[in-house]
C-alpha positions in Angstrom: 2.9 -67.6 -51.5 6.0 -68.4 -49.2 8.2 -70.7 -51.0 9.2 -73.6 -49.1 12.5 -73.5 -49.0 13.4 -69.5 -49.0 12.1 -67.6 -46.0 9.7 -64.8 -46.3 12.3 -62.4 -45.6 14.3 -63.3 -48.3 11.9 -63.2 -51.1 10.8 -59.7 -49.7 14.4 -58.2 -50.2 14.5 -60.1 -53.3 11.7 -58.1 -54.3 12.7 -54.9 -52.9 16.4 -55.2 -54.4 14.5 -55.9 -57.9 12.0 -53.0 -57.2 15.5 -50.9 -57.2 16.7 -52.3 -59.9 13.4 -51.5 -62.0 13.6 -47.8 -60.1 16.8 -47.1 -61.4 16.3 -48.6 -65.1 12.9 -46.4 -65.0 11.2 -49.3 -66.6 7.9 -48.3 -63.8 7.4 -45.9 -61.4 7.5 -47.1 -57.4 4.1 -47.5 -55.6 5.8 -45.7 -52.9 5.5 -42.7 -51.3 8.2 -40.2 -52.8 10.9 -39.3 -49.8 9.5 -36.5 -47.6 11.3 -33.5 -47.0 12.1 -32.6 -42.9 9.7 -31.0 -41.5 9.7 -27.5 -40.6 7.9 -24.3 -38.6 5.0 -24.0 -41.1 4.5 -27.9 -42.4 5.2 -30.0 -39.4 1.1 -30.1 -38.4 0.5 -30.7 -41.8 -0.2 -34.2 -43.2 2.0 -36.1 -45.5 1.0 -35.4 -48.9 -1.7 -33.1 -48.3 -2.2 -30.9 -51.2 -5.3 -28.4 -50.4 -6.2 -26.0 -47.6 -7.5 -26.9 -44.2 -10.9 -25.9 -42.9 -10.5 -22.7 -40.5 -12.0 -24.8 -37.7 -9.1 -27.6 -37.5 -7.2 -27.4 -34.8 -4.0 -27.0 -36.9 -4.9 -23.5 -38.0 -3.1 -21.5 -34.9 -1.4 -17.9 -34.3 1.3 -21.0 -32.1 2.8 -22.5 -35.3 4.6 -19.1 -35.5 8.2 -19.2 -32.5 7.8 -15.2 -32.6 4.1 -15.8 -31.3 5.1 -18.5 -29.0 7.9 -16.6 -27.3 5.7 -13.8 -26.8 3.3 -16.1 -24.7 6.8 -17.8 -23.1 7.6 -14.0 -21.8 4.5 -13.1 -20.8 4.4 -16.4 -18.3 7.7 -15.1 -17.3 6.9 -11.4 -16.8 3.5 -12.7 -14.4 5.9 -15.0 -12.2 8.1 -12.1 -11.6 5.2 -9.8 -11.2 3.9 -12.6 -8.6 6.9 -13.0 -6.7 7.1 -9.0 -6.5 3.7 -8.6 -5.3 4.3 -11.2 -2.2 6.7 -9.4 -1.1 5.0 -6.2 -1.1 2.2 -7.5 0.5 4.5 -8.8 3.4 6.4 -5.3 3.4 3.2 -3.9 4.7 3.5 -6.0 7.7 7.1 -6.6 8.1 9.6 -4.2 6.0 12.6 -6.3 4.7 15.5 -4.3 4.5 15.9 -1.9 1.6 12.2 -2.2 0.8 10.8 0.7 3.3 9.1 3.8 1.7 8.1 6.2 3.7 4.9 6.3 2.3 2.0 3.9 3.3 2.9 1.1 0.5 -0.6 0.5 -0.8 0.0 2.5 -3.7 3.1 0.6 -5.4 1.0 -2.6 -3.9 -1.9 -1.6 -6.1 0.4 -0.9 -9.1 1.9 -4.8 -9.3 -1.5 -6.2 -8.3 -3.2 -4.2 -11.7 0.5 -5.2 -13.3 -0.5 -8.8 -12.5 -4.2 -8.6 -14.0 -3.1 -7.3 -17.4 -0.5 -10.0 -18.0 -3.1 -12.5 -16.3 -6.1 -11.3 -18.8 -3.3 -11.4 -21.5 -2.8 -15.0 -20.9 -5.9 -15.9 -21.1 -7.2 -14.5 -24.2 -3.5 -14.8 -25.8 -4.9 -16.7 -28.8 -8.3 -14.3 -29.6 -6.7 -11.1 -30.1 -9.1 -8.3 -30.5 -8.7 -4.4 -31.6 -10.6 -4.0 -28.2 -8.0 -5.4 -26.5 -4.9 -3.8 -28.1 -7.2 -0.3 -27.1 -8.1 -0.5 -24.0 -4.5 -1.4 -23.1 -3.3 1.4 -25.1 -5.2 3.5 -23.0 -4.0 2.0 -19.7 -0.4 2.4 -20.4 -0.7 6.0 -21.4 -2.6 6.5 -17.7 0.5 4.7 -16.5 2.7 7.0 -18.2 1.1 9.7 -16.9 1.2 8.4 -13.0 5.1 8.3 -13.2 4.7 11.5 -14.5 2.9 12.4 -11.3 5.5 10.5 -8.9 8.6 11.6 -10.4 7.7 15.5 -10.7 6.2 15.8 -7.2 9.0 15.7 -4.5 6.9 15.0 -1.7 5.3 11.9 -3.5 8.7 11.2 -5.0 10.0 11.0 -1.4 7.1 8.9 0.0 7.1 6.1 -3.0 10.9 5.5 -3.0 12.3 3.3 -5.6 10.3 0.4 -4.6 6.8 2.5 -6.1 8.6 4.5 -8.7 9.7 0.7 -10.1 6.2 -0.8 -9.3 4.5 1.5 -11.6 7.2 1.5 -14.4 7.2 -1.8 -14.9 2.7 -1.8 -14.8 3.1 1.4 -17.7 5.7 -0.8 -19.4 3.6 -3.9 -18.9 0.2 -2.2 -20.4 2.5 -1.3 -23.5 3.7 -4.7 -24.2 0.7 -6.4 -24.3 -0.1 -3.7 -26.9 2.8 -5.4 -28.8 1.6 -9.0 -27.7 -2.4 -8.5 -29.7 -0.2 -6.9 -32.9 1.9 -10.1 -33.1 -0.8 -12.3 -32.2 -2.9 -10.9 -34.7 -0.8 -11.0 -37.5 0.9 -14.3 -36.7 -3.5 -15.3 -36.9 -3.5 -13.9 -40.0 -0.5 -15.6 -41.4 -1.5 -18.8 -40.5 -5.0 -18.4 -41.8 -3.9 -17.1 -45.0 -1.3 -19.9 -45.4 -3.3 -22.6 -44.1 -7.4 -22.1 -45.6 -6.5 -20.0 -48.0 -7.9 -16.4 -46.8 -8.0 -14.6 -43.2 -10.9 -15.5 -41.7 -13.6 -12.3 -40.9 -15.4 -14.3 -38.9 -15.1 -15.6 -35.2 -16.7 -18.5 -33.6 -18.6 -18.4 -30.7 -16.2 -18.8 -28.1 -14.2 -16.4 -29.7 -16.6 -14.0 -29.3 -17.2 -14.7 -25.8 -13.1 -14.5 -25.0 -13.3 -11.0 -26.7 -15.9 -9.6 -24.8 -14.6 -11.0 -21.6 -11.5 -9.6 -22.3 -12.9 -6.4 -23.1 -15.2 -5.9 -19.8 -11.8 -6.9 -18.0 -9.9 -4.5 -19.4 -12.5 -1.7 -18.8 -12.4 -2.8 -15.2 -8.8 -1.9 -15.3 -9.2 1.6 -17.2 -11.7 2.3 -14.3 -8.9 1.3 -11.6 -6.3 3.2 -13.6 -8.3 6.4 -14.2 -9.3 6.3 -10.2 -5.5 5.6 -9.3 -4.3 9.0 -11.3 -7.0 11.0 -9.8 -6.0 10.4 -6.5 -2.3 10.8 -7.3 -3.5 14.2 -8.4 -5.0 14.8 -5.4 -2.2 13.7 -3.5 0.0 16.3 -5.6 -2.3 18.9 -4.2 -1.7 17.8 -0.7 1.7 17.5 -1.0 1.6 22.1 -1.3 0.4 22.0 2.2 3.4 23.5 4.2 3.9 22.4 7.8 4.1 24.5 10.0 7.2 23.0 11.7 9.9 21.2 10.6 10.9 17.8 9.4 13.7 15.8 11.0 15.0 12.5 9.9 14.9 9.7 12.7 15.8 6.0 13.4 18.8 5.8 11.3 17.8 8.5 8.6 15.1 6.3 7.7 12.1 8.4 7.8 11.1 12.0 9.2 9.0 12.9 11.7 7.6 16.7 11.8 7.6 18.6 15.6 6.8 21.9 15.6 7.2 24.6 18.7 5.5 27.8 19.3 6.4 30.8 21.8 9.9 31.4 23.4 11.5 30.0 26.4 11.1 31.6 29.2 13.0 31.6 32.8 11.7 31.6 36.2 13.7 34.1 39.3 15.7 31.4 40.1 16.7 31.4 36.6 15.8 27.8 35.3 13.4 27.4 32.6 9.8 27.1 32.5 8.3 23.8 31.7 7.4 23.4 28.0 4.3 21.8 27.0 4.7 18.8 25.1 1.2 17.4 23.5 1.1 14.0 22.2 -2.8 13.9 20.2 -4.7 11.3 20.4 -6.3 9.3 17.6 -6.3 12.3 15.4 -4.1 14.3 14.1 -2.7 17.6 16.7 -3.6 20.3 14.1 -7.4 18.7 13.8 -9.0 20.2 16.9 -6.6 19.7 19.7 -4.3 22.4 18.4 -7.2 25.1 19.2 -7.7 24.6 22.5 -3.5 24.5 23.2 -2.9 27.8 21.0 -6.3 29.3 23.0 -4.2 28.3 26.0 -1.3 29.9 24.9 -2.7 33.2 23.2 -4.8 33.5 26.5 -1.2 33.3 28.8 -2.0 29.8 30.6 1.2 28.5 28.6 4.3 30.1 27.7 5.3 27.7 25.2 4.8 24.5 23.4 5.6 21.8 21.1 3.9 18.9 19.4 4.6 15.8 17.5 2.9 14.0 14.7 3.4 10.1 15.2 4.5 8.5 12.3 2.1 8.0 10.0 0.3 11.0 10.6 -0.5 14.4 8.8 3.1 15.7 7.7 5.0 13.0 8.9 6.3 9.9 6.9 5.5 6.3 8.1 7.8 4.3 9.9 8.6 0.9 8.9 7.0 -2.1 10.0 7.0 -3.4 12.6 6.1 -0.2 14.6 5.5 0.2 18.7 4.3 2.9 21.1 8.1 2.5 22.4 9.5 2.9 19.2 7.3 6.5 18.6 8.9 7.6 22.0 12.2 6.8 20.9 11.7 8.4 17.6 10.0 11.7 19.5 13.3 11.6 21.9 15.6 11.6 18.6 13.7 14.3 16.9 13.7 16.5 20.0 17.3 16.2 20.4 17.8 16.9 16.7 16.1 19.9 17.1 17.4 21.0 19.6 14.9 21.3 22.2 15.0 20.7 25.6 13.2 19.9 28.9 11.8 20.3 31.1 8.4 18.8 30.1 4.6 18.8 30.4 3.2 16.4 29.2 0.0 16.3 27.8 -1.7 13.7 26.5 -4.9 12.3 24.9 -7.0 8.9 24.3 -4.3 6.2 22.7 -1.7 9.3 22.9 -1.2 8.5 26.7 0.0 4.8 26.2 2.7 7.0 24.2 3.0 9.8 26.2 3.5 7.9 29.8 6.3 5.5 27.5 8.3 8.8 27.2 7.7 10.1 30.7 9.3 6.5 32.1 11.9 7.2 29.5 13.1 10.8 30.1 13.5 10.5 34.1 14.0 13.5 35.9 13.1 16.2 32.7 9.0 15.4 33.3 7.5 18.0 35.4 3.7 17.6 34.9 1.5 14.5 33.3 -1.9 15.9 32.1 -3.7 12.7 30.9 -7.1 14.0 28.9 -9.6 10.9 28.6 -6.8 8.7 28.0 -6.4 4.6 27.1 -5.3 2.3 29.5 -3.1 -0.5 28.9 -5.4 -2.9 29.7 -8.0 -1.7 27.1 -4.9 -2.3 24.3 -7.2 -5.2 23.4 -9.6 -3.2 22.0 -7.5 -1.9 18.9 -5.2 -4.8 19.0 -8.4 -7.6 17.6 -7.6 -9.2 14.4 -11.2 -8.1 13.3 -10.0 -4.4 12.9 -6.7 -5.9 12.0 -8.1 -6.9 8.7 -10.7 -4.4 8.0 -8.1 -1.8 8.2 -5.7 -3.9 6.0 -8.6 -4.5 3.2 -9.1 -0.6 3.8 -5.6 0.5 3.2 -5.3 -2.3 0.1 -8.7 0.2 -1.5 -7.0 3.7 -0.5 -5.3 4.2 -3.5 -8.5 4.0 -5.6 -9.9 7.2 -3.6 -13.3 5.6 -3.2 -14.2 7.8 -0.1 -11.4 10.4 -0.6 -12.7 11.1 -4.4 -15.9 11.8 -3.2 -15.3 14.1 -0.4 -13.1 16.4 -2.3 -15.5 16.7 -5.3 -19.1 16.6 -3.5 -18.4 17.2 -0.6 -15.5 20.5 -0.9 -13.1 18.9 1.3 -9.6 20.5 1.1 -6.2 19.8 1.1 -6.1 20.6 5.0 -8.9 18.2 5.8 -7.1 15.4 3.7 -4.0 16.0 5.7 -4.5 16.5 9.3 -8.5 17.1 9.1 -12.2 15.5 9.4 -11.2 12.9 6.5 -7.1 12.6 7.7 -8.6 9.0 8.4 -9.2 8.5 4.8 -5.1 8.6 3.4 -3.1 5.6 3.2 -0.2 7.1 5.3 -3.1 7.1 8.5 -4.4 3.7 7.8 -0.9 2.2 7.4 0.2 3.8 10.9 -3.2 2.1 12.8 -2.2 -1.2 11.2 0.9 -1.2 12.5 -0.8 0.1 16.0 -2.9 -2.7 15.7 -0.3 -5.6 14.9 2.1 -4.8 18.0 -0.5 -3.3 20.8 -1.3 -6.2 22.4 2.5 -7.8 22.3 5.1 -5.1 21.9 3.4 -2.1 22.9 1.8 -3.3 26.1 5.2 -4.9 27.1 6.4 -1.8 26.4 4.2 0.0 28.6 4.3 -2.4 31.4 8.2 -1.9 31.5 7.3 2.1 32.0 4.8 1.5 34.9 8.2 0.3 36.8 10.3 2.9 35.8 7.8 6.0 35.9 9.4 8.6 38.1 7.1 8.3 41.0 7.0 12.0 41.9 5.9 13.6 39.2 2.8 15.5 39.6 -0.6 13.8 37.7 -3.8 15.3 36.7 -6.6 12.7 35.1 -9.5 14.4 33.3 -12.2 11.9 32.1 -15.1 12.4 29.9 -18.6 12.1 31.4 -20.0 10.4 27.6 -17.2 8.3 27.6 -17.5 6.8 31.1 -21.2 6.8 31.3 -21.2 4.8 28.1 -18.6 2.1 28.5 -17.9 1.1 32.4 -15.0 -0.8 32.2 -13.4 2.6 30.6 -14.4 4.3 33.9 -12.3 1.6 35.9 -9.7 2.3 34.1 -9.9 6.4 34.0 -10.0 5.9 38.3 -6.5 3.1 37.9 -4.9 6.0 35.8 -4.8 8.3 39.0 -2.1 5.5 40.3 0.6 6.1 37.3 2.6 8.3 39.7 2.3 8.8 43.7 1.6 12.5 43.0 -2.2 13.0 42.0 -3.0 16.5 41.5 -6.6 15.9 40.5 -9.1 14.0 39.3 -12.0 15.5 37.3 -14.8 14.1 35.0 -16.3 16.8 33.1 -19.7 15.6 32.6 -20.7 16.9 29.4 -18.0 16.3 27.2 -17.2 13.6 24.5 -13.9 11.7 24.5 -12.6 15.2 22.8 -13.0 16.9 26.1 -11.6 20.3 24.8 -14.4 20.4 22.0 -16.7 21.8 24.9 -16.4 25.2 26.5 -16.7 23.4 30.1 -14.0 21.2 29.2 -11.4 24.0 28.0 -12.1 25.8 31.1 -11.8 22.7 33.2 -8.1 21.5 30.8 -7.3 25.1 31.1 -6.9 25.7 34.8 -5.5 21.9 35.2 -2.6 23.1 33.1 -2.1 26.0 35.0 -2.6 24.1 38.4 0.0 21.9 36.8 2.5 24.4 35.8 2.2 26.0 39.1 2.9 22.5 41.0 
């Protein structure tokens, strides 16, 4: 009871100072708690007192008492931020090439590198704390693929070249990525262990149910990822193939050394009486590579005597030559075409001939190269107005999704095993449309025709020299098919004041030279050309 005179206070320190006394005489021991030690790594989640083991359920019972397990998840966050931040801006490298990040490759392969860099650390993550001997495998596994693909990269020149730094470094850090996480389910494992052992008594054999379930998640993930990696190295390998290939010309670096273009010439110069020399044919291809079909009916041409000489270009991009950075216009090919020529050391005169989109370049360099064009041979050739067509954010997208699948060689694979296609028809053949490098250049056609491009070619239409002798040849498929194409195959007869002819060869596709009519028909035109 509280005296009535003393406070409450007072009696209780009364008490407590007598407790003390009887403490320290040892008379009885103190119904207090004895003094707790500080708390440390492995007793802070335990309670006060608590003598026994915990049941393997509670909560308390975690791989994350242990700093070396924690770090490990602390790094891992960190390595997938950085991976992040490096995959955004390879993914708006594809579209826009900061400086110092170009490769004069197509830049889906180190884009698919960081994005399966970026699902390993992600599936790591998210199964940190149920490590599995599947796990620790299957990344085992991907990081020795990995180790192989720089392998591949580094010893092949030609890939070497086309990867640059930027995807040398991409799939580095994805094979050094797969190995840590190897390290990560060791540590995490044994840090379980530990704490199991230490805490219930015995390391548990057992899993619960949702441990099971974050196992085999983790495990159908990772064999996801063992399928992407095995698909990546086979088409590296097939790459390594391609890369044997000679050209048949030569390589020449452009635009500030920061890619090369190939041109290639065939037959000698030759002089007319008056002592000036011959035109020499200049071909710009159309939507497929030169040495895909176009080149037989020019080299026909020339074995037969129609031509004396000529020389072609691939566009960046295409078969042996690199791609140009981003962002990429018809203008900026011509420019790149000029510079290579003049490397080269070639010289006009010039005929031009062109095909399909390869006459929105070709007439570019016409307008450009006043007074060295003798001849325009347009062959079934785009019109600036139909730049619409192949500038729609529709085939904008589908072509990026395309290029973002090309490194897992889902059609090119296929084709080479099935179907015997070789290293030609990967390169500047029937499946030339299937490489990264092609995609790449028709995305970046795609992004600037209807803006840069068609600026670009309005400009020329001013400055085209207005005598130079013009011969249109249509295709009769093509302008029965689409009549707004036919309009514009009859406006083309107006690029210069000095028409030559005008001749739709009934019969032929948009190829016109892939019938015999329409090599006869090409044929003389060249010669009519030549002679005008």
């Amino acid at each position: 009871m509280v005296s009535l005179w003393g406070s409450k206070n007072g009696d209780s320190n009364q008490d407590n100072d007598n407790d003390e006394e009887h403490e320290g005489e040892g008379s009885r021991p103190s119904s207090r708690q004895p003094r707790q030690h500080e708390p440390d790594e492995r007793s802070r989640l335990l309670p006060p007192g608590h003598a026994g083991f915990l049941d393997p359920d509670d909560p308390a019972v975690t791989p994350y008492n242990l700093w070396s397990v924690r770090a490990l998840r602390y790094f891992s966050i960190i390595f997938l931020v950085i991976t992040f931040l490096w995959w955004v801006l390879l993914l708006v490298s594809i579209f826009v090439s900061p400086p110092m990040l170009h490769t004069r490759g197509s830049g889906f392969f180190d884009f698919s590198f960081t994005t399966l860099t970026a699902g390993l650390l992600l599936s790591g993550i998210l199964f940190f704390s149920a490590p599995s001997r599947a796990m620790e495998i299957t990344s085992l596994i991907i990081g020795v693929f990995l180790i192989i693909d720089v392998i591949i990269i580094t010893a092949t020149a030609r890939i070497r070249t086309e990867e640059g730094w930027v995807g040398i470094a991409s799939v580095i850090w994805a094979a050094l990525m797969a190995i840590y996480l190897v390290l990560v389910e060791r540590v995490v494992a044994w840090g379980k262990k530990e704490e199991e052992e230490r805490l219930t008594g015995r390391a548990e054999t057992k899993r619960t149910l949702s441990e099971w379930l974050a196992v085999l998640s983790s495990t159908i993930i990772m064999t996801v990822f063992i399928v992407v990696v095995v698909l990546l190295t086979a088409v590296l390998i097939l790459r390594a193939r391609d890369a044997s290939l000679e050209a048949p010309g030569e390589r020449w670096f452009v635009d500030n050394d920061k890619y090369q273009v190939h041109v290639a010439c065939m037959g000698e110069v030759t002089y007319n009486a008056a002592g000036d020399r011959n035109p020499t044919i200049l071909v710009e291809a159309g939507e497929m590579p030169f040495e895909d079909t176009f080149d037989d009916f020019i080299y026909a041409a020339y074995k037969n005597g129609t031509i004396d000489r000529y020389c072609y270009w691939d566009r960046p991009g295409m078969a042996f030559s690199d791609n140009a950075p981003s962002p990429h216009s018809a203008g900026m090919s011509a420019d790149a075409l000029s510079e290579a020529l003049a490397v080269a050391g070639e010289q006009g005169p010039w005929l031009l001939v062109t095909a399909g989109i390869g006459g929105i370049y070709g007439r570019i360099f016409s307008a450009r190269h006043v007074g060295e064009i003798s001849g325009i041979l347009l062959i079934d050739a785009m019109h600036e107005d139909l730049l619409y067509r192949i500038a729609s954010p529709g085939r904008g997208f589908l072509l990026w999704a395309r290029g973002i699948i090309t490194p897992l060689g889902i059609y090119r694979l296929p084709a080479a095993i099935f179907q015997g296609r070789t290293r030609e028809d990967r390169v500047y053949g029937k499946v030339a449309y299937q490489s990264g490098k092609f995609i790449k250049q028709e995305l970046q056609e795609n992004l600037v025709a209807n803006s840069l491009t068609k600026s670009e070619i309005a400009q020329s239409s001013h400055i085209q020299q207005r005598d130079v002798p013009l011969v249109v040849v249509s295709s009769g498929i093509a302008t029965r098919r689409d009549s707004e194409w036919a309009d514009k195959q009859q406006k083309l007869t107006t690029v210069t004041d000095n028409l030559i002819a005008f001749e739709t060869v009934n019969k032929a596709p948009h190829e016109v030279w892939l019938t015999l009519e329409g090599r006869t028909v090409l044929e003389n035109k060249l010669a009519q050309l030549l002679k005008a």
